[in-house]
N, C-alpha and C positions, 0 to 999 in steps of 0.2 A: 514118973513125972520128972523127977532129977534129971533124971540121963538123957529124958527128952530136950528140958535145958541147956543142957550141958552143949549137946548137940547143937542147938541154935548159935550160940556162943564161939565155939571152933571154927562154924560155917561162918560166922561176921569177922572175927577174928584172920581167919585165909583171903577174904576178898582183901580186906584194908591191904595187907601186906603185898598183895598181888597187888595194887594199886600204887601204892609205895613203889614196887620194884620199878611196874611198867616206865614212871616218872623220871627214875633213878639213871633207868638204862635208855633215856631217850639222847639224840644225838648231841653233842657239846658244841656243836657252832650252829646249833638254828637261834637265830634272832627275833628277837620280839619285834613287831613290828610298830612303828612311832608316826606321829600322826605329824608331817612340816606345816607350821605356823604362813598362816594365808600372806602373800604379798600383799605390799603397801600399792593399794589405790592411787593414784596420778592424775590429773588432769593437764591434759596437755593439749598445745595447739601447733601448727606444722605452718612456721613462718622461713619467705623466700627474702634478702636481700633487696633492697630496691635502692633508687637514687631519688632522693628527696629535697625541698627544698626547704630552711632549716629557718624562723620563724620565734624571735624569741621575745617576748612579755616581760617588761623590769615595770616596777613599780619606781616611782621619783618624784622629785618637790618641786613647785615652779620656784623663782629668786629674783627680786624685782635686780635688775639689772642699775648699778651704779647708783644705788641707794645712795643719797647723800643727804647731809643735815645740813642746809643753808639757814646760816646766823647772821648775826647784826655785826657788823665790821665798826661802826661808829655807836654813839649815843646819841638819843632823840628821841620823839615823839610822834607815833605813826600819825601821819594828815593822811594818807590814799591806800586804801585797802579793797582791791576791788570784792564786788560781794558774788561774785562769780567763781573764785578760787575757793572751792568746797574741795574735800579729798576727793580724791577720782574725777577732777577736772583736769583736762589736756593745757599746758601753756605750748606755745610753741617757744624757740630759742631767742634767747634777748625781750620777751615779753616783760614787761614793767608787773611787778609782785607786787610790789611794797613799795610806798616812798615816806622817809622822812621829812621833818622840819629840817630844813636848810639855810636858815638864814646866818648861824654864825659861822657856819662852813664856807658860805658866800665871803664873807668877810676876810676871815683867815685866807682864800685866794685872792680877793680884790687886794689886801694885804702884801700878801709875797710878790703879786703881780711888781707892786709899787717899788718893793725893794729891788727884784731882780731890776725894775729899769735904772732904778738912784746907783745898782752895781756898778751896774755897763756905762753911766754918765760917766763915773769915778774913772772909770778905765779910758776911756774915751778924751777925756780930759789930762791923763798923765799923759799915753802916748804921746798928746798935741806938745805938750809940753816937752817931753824929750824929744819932741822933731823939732822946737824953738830954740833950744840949749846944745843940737847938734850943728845947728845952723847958722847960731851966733858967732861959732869959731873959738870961744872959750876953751881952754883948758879944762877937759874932765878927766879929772886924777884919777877915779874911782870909779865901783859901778854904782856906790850910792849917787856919786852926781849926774849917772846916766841914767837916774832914775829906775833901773833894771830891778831892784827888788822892789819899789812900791810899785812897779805895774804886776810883778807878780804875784803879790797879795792880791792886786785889784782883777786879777783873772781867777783868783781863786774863792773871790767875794762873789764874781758873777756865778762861778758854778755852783756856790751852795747857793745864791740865791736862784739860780735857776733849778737846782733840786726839791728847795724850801718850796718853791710852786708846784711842782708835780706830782709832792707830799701834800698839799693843801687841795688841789685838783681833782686827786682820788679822794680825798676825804670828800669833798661834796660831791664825786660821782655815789658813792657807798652810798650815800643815802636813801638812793633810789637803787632796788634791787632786782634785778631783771634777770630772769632763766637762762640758766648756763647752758643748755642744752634743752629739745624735745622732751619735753619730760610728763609725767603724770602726776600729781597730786597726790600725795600719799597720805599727810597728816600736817596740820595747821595749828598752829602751836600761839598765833598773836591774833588781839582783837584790834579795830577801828580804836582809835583814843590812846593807845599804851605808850609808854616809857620804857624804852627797851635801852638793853646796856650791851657795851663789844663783848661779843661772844654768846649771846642768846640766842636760845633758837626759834626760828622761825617758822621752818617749813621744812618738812621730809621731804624729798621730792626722788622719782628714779625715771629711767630711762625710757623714754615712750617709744623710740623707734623698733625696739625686742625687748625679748626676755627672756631670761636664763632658767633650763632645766639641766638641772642636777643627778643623773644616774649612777650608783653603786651599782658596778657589773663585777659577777664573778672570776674566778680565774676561768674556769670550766668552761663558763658563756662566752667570756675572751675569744677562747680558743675557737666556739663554733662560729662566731661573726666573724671567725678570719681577720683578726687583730684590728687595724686600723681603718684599711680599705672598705671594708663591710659597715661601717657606722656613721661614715661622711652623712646619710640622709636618715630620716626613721620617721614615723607618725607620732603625737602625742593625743592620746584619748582624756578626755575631763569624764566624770564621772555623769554628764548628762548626755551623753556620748560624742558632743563635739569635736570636730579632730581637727588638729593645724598639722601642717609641713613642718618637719625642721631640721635644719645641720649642724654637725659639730662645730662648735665654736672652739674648743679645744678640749686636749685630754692630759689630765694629772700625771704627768711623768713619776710621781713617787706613790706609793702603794700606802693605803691605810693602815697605819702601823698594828692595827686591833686586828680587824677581817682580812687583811693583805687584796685587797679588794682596788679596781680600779674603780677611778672620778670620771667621767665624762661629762662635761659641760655641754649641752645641746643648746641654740638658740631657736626662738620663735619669732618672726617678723611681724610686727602690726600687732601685737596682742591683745591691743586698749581699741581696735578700732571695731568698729561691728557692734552687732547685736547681745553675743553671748565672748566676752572677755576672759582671758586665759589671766588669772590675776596672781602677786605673787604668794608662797604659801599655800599653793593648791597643792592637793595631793591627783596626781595624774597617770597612766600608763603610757609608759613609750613601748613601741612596736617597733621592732630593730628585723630587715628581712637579709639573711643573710645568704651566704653562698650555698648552690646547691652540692649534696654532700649525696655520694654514691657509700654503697655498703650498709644500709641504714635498716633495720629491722622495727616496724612499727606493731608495738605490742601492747598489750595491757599494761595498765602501772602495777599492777600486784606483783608483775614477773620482778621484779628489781626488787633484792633483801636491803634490809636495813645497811648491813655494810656492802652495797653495790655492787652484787655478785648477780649470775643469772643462772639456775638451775637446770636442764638438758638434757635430754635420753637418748641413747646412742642407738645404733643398731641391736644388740644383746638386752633390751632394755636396763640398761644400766644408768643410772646417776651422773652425770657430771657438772662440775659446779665450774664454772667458764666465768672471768673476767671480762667486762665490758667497759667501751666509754659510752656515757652520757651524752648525748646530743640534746635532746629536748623532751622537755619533761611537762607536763599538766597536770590534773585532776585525772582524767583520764588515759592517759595515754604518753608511751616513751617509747622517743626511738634512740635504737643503741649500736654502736657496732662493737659485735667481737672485737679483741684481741689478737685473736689466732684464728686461723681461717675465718676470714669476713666473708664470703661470699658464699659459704655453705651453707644449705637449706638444713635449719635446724627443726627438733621436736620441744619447744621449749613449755617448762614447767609454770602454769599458770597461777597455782596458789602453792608458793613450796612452804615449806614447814622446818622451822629450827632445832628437828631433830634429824633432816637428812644426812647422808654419808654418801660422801664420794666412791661412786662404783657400787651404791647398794643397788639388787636388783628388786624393781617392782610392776607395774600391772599399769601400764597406762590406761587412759579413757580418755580419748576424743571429745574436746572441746566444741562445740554445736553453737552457734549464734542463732539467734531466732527473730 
């Protein structure tokens, strides 16, 4: 029973070793074989070049045009307040606003009137007099006997009193206040009955014939409206979707020190007139239509990374990350041109991911609309 043992023992003992050796002595360059890690999936869409026409949306504020605060130039007490100049009432130019008590003002010119004329008697009466004393033949030693300096006091009595009246004149024209211009009614500051003193205010009043819109444009957007040329005309949308015409009225030659951003003052003609009023303080869209721009690739807005680069797969599919400009941008969609070859039909990357690498190879898939 031992040796039978024993026997089993030897026979397990020669296989393992045979087994061992076979291992031992198998070739030194076979290689194990490794499983390559699957390509990165892509979505991609196979966009051509085109020539576009370039369409740009600013948001901006309407600004009542030549705002002014008209005040009381005199003191008095309002007698004529018509009950028709509510805010948002139209005066036309030289319309009567306001009028004061005027009766000491009356006076004060019925006043200087009197003096300027007792001037001119004065003057009038010297001259006669230096014409009787040249004509007597008398010896006139002097100019005082030529009366030469009292007529020239009495020229210089007539001027102030003829100034003294013209100071007195305006002062009772102030009392009645009459629109300097087309204007709209902004804000009403005096009742019927008051005592008003110089320098009070009266009436806000701004410019009825237009009104100013206010656009912050880009440097970027600059560049696609084609600087100045492209923004003479635009539409302006109000939020009920009414739309006026309007032109630049002029543009900020110096750059906002904050955004480096340009002003463009746009006006709107007739704003107060109609139905539905463009008023100041609105918050509104202007539509700026610009030049048409060749080279323009209209894509998704996912294709653009946060630092404004476009992702692209070449022939090898391989990676490349391409520099673009911005043309126009929305919620949905941007068109951009290359950099470098603009006109080449690209494969571009639809959702990319910021863990791509330039020249990494991956697995596109064909972008499908439905």
């Amino acid at each position: 029973m031992l040796h039978k043992y024993k026997w089993w023992v030897s026979a397990v003992t020669i296989l393992m070793l045979t087994l061992v050796s076979i291992d031992l002595l198998a070739p030194a360059n076979e290689v194990l074989t490794t499983k390559q890690p699957p390509l990165l999936p892509v979505t991609i869409v196979e966009l051509h070049a085109e020539r576009r026409q370039v369409n740009v949306q600013l948001p901006a504020v309407s600004q009542a045009r030549w705002a002014t605060q008209v005040a009381a130039a005199v003191e008095g007490r309002v007698i004529k307040l018509p009950k028709a100049l509510e805010p948002g009432s139209l005066v036309k130019q030289n319309q009567l606003m306001l009028a004061l008590q005027a009766i000491g003002y009356q006076a004060e010119a019925t006043n200087a009137a009197k003096q300027l004329a007792e001037a001119k008697l004065a003057l009038v009466k010297l001259k006669y007099e230096q014409t009787v004393a040249k004509k007597s033949g008398g010896h006139l030693a002097n100019a005082y006997a030529r009366l030469e300096p009292q007529i020239a006091v009495a020229k210089q009595a007539v001027k102030a009193a003829t100034n003294a009246l013209a100071y007195a004149q305006q002062r009772l024209a102030d009392t009645k206040i009459q629109a300097p211009f087309p204007a709209i009614i902004l804000q009403r500051y005096v009742t019927p009955g008051q005592w008003v003193q110089p320098g009070d205010q009266l009436f806000l009043i701004a410019a009825s014939d237009s009104i100013d819109i206010k656009v912050e444009i880009p440097e970027h957007v600059w560049q696609q409206l084609g600087a100045f040329k492209s923004i003479q005309t635009a539409t302006v949308v109000s939020s009920n979707d009414t739309t006026w015409p309007a032109t630049t009225r002029y543009i900020n030659p110096i750059r906002n020190e904050v955004t480096r951003q340009r002003s463009v003052v746009l006006k709107v003609n007739r704003p107060y007139n109609g139905e539905q009023r463009l008023l100041p303080d609105q918050q509104v869209m202007v539509h700026f239509q610009g030049p048409s721009q060749p080279q323009l690739f209209d894509a998704p807005a996912s294709v653009l990374t946060q630092d404004g680069y476009v992702w692209t797969v070449d022939k090898q599919q391989l990676l490349r990350r391409e520099a673009v400009t911005l043309m126009h941008q929305n919620i949905e969609r941007v068109w951009v041109r290359f950099n470098k070859e603009p006109d080449k039909t690209r494969q571009i990357v639809i959702y990319p991911l910021g863990t791509m690498l330039d020249g990494q190879k991956i697995q596109p898939r064909s972008h499908h609309t439905g």
